[in-house]
N, CA, C and O atoms as CSV, one atom per row, in Angstrom:
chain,resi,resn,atom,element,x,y,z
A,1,UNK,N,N,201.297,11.461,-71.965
A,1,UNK,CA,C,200.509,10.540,-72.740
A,1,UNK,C,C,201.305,10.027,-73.942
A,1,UNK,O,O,201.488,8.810,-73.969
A,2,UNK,N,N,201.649,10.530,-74.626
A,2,UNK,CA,C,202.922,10.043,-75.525
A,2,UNK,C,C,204.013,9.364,-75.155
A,2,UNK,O,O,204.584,8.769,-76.069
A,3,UNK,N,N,204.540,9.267,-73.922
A,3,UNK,CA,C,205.218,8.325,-73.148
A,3,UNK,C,C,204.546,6.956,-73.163
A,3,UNK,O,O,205.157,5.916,-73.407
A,4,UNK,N,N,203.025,7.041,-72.838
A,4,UNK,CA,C,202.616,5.522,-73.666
A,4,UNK,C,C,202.325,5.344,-74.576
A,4,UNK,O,O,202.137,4.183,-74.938
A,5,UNK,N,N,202.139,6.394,-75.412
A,5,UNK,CA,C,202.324,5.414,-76.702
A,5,UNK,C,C,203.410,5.185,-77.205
A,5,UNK,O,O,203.435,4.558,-78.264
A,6,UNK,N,N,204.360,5.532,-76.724
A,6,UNK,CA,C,205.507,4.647,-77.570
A,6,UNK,C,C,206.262,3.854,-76.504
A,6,UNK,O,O,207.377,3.497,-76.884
A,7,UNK,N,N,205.871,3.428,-75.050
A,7,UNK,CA,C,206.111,2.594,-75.040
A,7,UNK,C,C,205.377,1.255,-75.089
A,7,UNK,O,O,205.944,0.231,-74.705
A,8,UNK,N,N,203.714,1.242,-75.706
A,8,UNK,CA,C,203.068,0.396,-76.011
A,8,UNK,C,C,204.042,0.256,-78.065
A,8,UNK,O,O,204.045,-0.734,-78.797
A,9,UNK,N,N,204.512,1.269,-78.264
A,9,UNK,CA,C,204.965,0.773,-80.038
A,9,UNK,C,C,206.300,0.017,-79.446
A,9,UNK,O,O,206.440,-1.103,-79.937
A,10,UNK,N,N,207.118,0.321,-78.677
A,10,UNK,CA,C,208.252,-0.359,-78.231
A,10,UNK,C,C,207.862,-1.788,-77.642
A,10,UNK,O,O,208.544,-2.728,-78.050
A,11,UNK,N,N,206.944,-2.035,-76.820
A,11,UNK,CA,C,206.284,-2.983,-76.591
A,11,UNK,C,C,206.003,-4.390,-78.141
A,11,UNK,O,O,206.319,-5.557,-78.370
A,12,UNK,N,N,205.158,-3.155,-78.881
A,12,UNK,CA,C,204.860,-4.523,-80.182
A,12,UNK,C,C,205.829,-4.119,-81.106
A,12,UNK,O,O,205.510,-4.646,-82.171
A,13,UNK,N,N,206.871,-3.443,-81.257
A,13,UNK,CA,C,208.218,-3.848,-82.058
A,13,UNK,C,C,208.903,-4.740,-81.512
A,13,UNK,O,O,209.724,-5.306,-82.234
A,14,UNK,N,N,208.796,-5.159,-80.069
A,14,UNK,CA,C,209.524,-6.284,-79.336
A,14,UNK,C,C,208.647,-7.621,-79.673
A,14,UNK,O,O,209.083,-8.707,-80.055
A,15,UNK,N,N,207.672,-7.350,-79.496
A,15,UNK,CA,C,206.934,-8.565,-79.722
A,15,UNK,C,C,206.558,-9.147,-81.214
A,15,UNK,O,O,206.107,-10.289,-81.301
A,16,UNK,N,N,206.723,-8.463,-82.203
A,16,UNK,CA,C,207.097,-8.455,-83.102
A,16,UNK,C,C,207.736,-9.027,-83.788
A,16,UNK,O,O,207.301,-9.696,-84.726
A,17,UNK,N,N,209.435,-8.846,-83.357
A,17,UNK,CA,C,210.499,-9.342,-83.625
A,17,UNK,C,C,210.186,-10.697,-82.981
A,17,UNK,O,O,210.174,-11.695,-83.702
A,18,UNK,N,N,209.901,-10.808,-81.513
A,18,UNK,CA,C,209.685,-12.918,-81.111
A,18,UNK,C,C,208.970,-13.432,-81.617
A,18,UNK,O,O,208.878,-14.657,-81.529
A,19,UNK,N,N,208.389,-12.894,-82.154
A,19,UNK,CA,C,206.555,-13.635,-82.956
A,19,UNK,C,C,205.500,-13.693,-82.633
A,19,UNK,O,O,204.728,-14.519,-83.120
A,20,UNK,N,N,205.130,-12.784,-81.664
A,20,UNK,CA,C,203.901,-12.791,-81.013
A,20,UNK,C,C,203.362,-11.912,-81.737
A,20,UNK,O,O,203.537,-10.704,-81.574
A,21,UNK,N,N,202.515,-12.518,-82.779
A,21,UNK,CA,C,201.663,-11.056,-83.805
A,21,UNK,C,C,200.641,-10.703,-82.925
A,21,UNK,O,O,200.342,-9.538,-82.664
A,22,UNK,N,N,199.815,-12.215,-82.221
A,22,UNK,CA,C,198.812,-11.137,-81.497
A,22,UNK,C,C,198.732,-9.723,-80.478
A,22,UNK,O,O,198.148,-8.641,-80.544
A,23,UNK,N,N,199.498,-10.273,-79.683
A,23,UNK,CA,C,200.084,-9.176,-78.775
A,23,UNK,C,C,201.123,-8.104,-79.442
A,23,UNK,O,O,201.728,-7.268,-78.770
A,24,UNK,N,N,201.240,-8.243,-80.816
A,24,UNK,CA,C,202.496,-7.096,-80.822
A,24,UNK,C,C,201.054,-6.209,-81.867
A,24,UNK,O,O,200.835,-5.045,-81.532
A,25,UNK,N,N,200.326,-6.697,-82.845
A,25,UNK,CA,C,199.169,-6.259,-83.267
A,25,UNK,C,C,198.386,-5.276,-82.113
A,25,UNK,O,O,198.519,-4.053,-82.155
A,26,UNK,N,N,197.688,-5.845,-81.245
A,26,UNK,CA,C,197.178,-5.332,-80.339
A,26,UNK,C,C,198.045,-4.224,-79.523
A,26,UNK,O,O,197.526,-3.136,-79.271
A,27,UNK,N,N,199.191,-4.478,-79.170
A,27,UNK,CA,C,199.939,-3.382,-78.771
A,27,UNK,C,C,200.765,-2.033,-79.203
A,27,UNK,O,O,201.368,-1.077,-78.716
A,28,UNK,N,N,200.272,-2.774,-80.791
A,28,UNK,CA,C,200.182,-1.245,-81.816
A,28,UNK,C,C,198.681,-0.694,-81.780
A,28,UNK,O,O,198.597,0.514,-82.006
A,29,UNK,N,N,197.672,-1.261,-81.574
A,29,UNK,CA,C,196.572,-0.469,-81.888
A,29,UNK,C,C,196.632,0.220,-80.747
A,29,UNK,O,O,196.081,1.320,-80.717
A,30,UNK,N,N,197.209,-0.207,-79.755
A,30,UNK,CA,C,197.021,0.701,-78.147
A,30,UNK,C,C,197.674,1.974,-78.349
A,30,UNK,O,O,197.347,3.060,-77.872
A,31,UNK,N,N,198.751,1.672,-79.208
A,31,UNK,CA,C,199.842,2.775,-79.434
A,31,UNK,C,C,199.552,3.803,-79.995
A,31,UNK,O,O,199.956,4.887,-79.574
A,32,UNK,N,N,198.374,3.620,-81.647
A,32,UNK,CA,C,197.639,4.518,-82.473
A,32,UNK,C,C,197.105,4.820,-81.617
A,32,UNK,O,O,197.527,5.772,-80.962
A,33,UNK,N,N,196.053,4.208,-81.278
A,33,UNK,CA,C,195.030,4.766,-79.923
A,33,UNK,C,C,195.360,5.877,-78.970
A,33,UNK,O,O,194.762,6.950,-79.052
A,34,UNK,N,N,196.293,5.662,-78.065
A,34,UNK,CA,C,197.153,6.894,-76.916
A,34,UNK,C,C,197.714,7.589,-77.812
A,34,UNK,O,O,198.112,8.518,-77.109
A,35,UNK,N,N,198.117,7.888,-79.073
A,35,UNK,CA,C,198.712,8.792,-79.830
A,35,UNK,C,C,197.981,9.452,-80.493
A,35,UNK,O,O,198.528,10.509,-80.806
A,36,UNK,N,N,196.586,9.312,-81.029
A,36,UNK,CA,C,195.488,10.014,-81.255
A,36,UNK,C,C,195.291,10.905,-80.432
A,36,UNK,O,O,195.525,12.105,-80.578
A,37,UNK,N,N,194.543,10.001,-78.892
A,37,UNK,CA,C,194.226,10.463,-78.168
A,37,UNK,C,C,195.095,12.073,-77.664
A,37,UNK,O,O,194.668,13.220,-77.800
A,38,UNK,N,N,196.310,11.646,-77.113
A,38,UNK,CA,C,196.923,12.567,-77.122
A,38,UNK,C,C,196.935,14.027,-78.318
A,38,UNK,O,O,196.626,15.113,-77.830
A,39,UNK,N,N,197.211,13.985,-79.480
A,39,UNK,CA,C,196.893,14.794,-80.489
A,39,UNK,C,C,196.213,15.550,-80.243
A,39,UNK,O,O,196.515,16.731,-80.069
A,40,UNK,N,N,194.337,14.740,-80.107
A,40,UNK,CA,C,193.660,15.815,-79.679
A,40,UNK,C,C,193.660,16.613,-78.526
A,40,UNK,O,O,193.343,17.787,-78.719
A,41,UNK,N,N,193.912,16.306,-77.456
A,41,UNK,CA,C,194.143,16.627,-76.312
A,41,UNK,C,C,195.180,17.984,-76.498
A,41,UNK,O,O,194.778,19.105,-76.187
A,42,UNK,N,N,196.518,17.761,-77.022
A,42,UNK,CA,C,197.171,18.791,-77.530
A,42,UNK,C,C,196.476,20.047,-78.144
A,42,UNK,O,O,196.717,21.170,-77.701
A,43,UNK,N,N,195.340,19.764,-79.493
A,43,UNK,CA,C,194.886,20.599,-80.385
A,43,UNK,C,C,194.020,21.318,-79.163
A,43,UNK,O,O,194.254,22.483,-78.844
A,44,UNK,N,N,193.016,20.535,-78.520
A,44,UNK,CA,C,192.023,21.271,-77.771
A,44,UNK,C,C,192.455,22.288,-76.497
A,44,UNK,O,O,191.661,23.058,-75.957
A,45,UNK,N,N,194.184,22.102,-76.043
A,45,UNK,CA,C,194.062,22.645,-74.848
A,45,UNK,C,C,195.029,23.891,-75.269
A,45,UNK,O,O,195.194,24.805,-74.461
A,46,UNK,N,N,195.831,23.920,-76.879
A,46,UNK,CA,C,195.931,24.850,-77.827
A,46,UNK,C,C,194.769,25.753,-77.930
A,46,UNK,O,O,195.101,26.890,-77.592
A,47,UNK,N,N,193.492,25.663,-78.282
A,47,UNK,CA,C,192.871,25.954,-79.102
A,47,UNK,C,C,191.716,26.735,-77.463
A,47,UNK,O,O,191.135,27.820,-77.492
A,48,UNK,N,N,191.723,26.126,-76.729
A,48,UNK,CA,C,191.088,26.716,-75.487
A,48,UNK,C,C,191.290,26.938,-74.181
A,48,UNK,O,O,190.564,27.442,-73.324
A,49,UNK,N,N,192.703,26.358,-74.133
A,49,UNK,CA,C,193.516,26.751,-72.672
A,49,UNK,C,C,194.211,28.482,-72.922
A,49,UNK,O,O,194.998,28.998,-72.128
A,50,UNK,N,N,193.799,29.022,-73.944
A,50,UNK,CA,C,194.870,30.312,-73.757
A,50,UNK,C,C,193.472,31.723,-72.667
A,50,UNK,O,O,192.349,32.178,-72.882
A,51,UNK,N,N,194.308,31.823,-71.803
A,51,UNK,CA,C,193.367,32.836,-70.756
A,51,UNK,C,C,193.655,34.174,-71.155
A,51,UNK,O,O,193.276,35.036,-70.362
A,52,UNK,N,N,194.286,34.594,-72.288
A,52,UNK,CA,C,194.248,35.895,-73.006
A,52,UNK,C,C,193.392,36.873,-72.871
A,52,UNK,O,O,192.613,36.961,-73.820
A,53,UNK,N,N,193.199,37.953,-71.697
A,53,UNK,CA,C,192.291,39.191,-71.740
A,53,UNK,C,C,192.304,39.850,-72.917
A,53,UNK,O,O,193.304,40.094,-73.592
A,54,UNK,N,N,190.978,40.189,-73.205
A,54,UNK,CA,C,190.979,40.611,-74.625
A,54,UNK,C,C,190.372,42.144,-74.353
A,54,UNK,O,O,189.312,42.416,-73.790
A,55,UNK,N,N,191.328,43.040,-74.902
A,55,UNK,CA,C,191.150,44.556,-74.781
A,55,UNK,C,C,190.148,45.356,-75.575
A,55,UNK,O,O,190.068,46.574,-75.419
């Protein structure tokens, strides 16, 4: 999941640089967006994927 978001930020740093604010705008919010997303995804499968028998 972090693989897209940065290649949606690589995406609007390209678009960016040609001048397309709309699409390079929008293809940063995609980028925050999948990089959030991801985060939590990380914290939660930290926080409740461990199958630890407890003695």
């Amino acid at each position: 999941m972090f693989r897209w978001a940065i290649i949606f930020l690589i995406i609007a740093i390209v678009a960016g640089f040609l001048g397309f604010g709309g699409i390079a705008g929008t293809a940063a919010w995609a980028a925050k967006l999948v990089f959030g997303v991801a985060v939590v995804l990380v914290v939660l499968s930290l926080i409740f994927g461990r199958n630890v028998p407890r003695v």
